[in-house]
N, C-alpha and C positions, 0 to 999 in steps of 0.2 A: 477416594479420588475417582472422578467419571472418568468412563471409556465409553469408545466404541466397539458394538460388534457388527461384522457386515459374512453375509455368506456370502459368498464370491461366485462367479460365473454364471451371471446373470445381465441378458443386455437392459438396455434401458429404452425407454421409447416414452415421449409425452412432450412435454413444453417447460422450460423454466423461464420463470422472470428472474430478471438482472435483478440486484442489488444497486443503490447509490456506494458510489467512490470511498471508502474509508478512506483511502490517503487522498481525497479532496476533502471529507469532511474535517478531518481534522485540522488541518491549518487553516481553514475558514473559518471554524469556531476560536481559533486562536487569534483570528484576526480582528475578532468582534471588539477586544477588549481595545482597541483604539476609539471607538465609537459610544456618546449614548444617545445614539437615535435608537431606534426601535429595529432591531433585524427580524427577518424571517427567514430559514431555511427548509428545505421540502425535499424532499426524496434522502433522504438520512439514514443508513443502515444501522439498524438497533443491533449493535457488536458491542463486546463490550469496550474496547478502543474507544469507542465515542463514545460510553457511559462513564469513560474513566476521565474523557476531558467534559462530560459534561460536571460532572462533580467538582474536577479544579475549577474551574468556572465561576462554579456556586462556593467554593471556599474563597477564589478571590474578590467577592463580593457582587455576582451577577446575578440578577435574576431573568430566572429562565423558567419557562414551562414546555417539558418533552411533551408531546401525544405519541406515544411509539405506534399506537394503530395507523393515524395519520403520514405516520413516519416524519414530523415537523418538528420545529423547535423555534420558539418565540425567545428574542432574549433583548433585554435593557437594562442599561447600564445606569442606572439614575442617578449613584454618586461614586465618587471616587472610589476605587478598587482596593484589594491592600496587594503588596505586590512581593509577597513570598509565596512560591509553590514548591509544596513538602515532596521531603521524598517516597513517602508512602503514597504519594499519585503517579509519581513518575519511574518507579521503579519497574513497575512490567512495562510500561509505554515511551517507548524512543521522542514520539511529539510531542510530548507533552514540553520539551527543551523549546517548542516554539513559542512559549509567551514570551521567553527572554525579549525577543526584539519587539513587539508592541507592548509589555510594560515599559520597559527601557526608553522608548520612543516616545511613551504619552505621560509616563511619571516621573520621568528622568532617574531612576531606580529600579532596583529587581534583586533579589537573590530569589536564586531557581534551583534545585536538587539535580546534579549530573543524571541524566536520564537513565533507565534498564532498556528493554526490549528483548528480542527477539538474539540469543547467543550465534550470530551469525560471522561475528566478525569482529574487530574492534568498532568500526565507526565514531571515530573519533570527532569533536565538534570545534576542533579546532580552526576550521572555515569559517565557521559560524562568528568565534567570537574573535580573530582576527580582523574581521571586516568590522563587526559594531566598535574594534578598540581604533579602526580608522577614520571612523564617521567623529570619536572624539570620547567614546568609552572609557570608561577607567574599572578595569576588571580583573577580578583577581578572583583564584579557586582556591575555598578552605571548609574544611571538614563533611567534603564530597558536598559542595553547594558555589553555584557561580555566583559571586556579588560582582553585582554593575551597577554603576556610577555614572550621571551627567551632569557637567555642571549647570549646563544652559539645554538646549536642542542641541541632538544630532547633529550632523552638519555633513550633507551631501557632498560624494568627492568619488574620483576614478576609482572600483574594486574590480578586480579580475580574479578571480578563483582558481586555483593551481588545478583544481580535479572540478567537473560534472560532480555537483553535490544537490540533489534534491531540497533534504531540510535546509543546507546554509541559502541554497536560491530563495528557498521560502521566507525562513525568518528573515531575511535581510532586504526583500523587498516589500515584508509587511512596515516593519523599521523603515524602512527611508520614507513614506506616505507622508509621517507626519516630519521627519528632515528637515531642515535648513536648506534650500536649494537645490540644485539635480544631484542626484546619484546613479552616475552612470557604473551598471552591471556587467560584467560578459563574462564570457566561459559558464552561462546559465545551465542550467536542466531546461528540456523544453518537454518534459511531461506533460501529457493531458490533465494531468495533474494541478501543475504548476499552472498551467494556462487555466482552468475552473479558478483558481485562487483569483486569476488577472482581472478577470470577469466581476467577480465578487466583487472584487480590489473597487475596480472602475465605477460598479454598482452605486458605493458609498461616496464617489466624487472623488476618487485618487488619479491620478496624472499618471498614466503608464504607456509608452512608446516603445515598439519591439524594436530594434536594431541590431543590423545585420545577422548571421548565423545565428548567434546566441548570447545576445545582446538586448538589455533593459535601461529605458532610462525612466527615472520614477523625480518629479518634480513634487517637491513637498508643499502639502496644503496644512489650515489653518483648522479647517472645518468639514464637518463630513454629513452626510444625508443618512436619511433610513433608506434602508433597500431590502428586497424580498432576491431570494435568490434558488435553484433548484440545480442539487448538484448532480453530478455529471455520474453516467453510469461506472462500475466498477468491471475496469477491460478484465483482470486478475482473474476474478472469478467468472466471467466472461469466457476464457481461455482455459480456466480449469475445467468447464464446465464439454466447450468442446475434445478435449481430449478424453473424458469419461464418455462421452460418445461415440468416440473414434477407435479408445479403447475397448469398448463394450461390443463393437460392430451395431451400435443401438441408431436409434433416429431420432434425433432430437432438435425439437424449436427452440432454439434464445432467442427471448422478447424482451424488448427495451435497452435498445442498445444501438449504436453507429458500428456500422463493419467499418468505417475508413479511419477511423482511430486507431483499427488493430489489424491493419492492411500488412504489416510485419508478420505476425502472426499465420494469419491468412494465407498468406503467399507459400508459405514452411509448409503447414500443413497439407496445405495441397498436393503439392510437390512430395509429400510422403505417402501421396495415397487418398487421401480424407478427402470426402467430396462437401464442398461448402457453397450451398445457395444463398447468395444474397441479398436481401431487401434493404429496402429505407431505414429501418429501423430493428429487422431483426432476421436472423441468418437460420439455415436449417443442415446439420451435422448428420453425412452417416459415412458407414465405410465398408463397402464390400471387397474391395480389394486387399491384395497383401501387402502391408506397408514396408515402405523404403527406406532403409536408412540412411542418415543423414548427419551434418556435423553443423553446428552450432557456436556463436561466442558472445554472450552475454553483453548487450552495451545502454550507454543509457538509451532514451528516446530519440529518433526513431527505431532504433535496435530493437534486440530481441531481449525482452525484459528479466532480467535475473529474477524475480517475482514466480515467473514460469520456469526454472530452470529445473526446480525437483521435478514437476508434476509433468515434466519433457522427457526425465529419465527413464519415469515408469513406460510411457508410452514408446519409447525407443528399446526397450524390452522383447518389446510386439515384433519389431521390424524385421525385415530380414538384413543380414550382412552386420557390419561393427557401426555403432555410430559412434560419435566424440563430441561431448559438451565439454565449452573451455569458459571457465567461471571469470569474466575480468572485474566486475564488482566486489565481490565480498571475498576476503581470504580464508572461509569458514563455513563456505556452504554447501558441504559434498555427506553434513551428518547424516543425514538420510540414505545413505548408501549401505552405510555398515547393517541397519534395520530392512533395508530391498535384499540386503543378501541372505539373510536368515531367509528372507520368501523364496531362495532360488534363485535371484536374480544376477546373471554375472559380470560383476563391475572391476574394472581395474581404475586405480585413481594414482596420475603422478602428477605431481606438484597441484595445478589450479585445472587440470584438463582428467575427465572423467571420459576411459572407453569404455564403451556400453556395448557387450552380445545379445544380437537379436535370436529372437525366438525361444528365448526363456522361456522353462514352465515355472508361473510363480505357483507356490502351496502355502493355503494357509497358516499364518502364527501369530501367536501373541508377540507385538511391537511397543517400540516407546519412541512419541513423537518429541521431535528438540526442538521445534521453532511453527511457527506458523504452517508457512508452504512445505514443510516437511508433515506438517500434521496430515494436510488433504490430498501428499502424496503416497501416503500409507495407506489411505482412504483409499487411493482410484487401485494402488497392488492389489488392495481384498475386494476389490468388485469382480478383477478377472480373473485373482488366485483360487483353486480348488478350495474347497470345503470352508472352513471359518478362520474369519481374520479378528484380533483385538487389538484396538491401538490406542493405546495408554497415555495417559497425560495431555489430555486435550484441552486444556485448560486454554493451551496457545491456537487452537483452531475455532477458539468463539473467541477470540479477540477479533477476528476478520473474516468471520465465515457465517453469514446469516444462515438459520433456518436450514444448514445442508441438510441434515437426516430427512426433514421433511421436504424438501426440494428434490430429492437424491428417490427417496420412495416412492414421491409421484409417481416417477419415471421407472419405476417397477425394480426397482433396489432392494435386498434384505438388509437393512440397516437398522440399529438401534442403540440407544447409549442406556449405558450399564453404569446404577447409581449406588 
């Protein structure tokens, strides 16, 4: 199994480019299979997340041609799809559960394999498939695979969402396009995320009207256009990328990127010290000062993104005084803590709220990463921890993390994976 090794206490200085959106790409490619006009997508992060829905894709019957140099993806749909996705696609990948509402939508059928991902939490998709059994669904789960049923179309009708649910916002506005008449939305996610999808959405000839706070109304069409589309930069690694600078006391350019997306972010940072210049399209990270600590509570958009909450921890390590991260997202996302403290780092965790002591000496060790954003925040502890860091099980940090070793070493990093 790959690792990384990084020697730690080393700043970093240079430039990285941004990445495209994983959690834009994916549900855009998911939304292709409404459509056989001809799509284009452009700015594409070769993760393997998007290697895992490009392959479902090509088993439900799409043809597609990647250019991963290009970073693009051509796809048409010339004839009807078939509309089972295994579980062997969907078992590391949470999106992959988003073709349910556009097969459902355009075949009147679907069985889908209950999704894996990232051990964060339950996330249960019980949103999801509440709203399509309202539009007129008939759905049932058996031997971990959802079967859904239409007899005619969908049929457009009030949903409200109990909880801020990104994927149910998603599939279910991909689903209502091709509907029976309006489907009015709310209690949305309003992700830069979700709004890239809208975009796309619109691209193709879909009817999409934002209302009030967090509110969708999606009037169902017959017919859809070809459309070319370029997704939207990835804030995530955006934000992981400034705290490895902030962390490092380093200077560093991120290019390709909107600072007013991540004006939440921004603002935190600041306020703890990090000095953040910003331009049109791409901001400049350093930090000479002593950072402040600070207290935090994960919510959805505009909030402070639970996505950033490990890679918050390490950095609140730095600070001087206690900080407190309070997790309201996921009930399961503090695993990275047990593995910060093997580094020296002193974490106290009661219920969903993490107190962090600043001015930790982290020391290198061999770690094991559990999730994603746990993986690149074991990565940013061994940039500033003494001597050598290995962190194990990375399988989960190229699902969502393009090219870091080599982005990471530009910028004058010791890093390298051990095969």
């Amino acid at each position: 199994m790959q690792k990384l090794e990084i020697q730690g206490e080393k700043k970093l200085y240079g430039t990285i480019e941004i990445s495209g959106s994983k959690n834009a790409t994916l549900p855009i490619l998911a939304a292709t299979i409404l459509t056989n006009k001809k799509v284009v997508i452009s700015n594409i992060p070769i993760v393997k997340d998007v290697e895992t829905m490009v392959e479902l894709l090509r088993t439900l019957g799409s043809t597609i041609k990647l250019n991963k140099k290009s970073k693009k993806i051509e796809i048409l749909n010339k004839k009807n799809l078939k509309t089972f996705a295994p579980y062997h696609l969907l078992k590391t990948m949470r999106a992959g559960v988003l073709v349910l509402g556009p097969l459902l939508s355009k075949y009147k059928i679907a069985k889908v394999s209950l999704p894996g991902g990232c051990a964060i939490g339950s996330r249960p998709i019980n949103f999801h498939l509440s709203a399509l059994k309202k539009m007129g669904a008939n759905i049932k789960i058996k031997n971990g695979y959802i079967i859904a049923s239409v007899k005619e179309n969908l049929k457009g009708c009030l949903i409200k969402f109990p909880k801020v649910s990104v994927g149910a916002t998603e599939n279910v506005l991909i689903a209502s396009c091709l509907a029976k008449g309006k489907t009015s939305l709310r209690n949305c996610s309003l992700e830069p995320e979700v709004g890239d999808l809208i975009i796309f959405l619109k691209k193709l000839g879909c009817k999409i009207k934002k209302v009030g706070k967090r509110g969708f109304d999606v009037m169902g069409i017959k017919k859809l256009k070809p459309a070319k589309h370029k997704v939207i930069f990835d804030r995530i690694e955006t934000g992981t990328y400034i705290i490895a600078s902030a962390l490092t006391r380093g200077h560093i350019k991120i290019k390709n990127i909107s600072p007013k997306i991540i004006s939440t972010e921004i603002s935190l940072l600041k306020k703890m010290g990090v000095n953040i210049i910003k331009k049109s399209n791409y901001i400049v990270v350093s930090c000479l000062k002593k950072l402040k600590s600070t207290s935090i509570v994960t919510k959805p958009y505009p909030g402070f993104p639970t996505d950033l909450q490990a890679q918050m921890t390490v950095l609140m390590t730095r600070a001087e005084g206690i900080s407190k991260i309070k997790e309201s997202i996921f009930e399961n996302r503090f695993m990275h803590v047990s593995e910060l403290r093997r580094m020296g780092a002193q974490i106290d965790i009661k219920g969903n709220t993490a107190k962090i002591f600043g001015n930790s000496k982290l020391n290198g060790a061999e770690v094991m990463a559990t999730d994603l954003r746990a993986s690149v925040c074991l990565i940013l502890a061994g940039l500033v921890a003494r001597n050598k860091t290995v962190v194990n099980r990375i399988y989960h940090l190229d699902r969502g993390y393009e090219k870091i070793e080599e982005k990471l070493s530009k910028c004058g990093a010791q890093i390298k994976r051990l095969r």
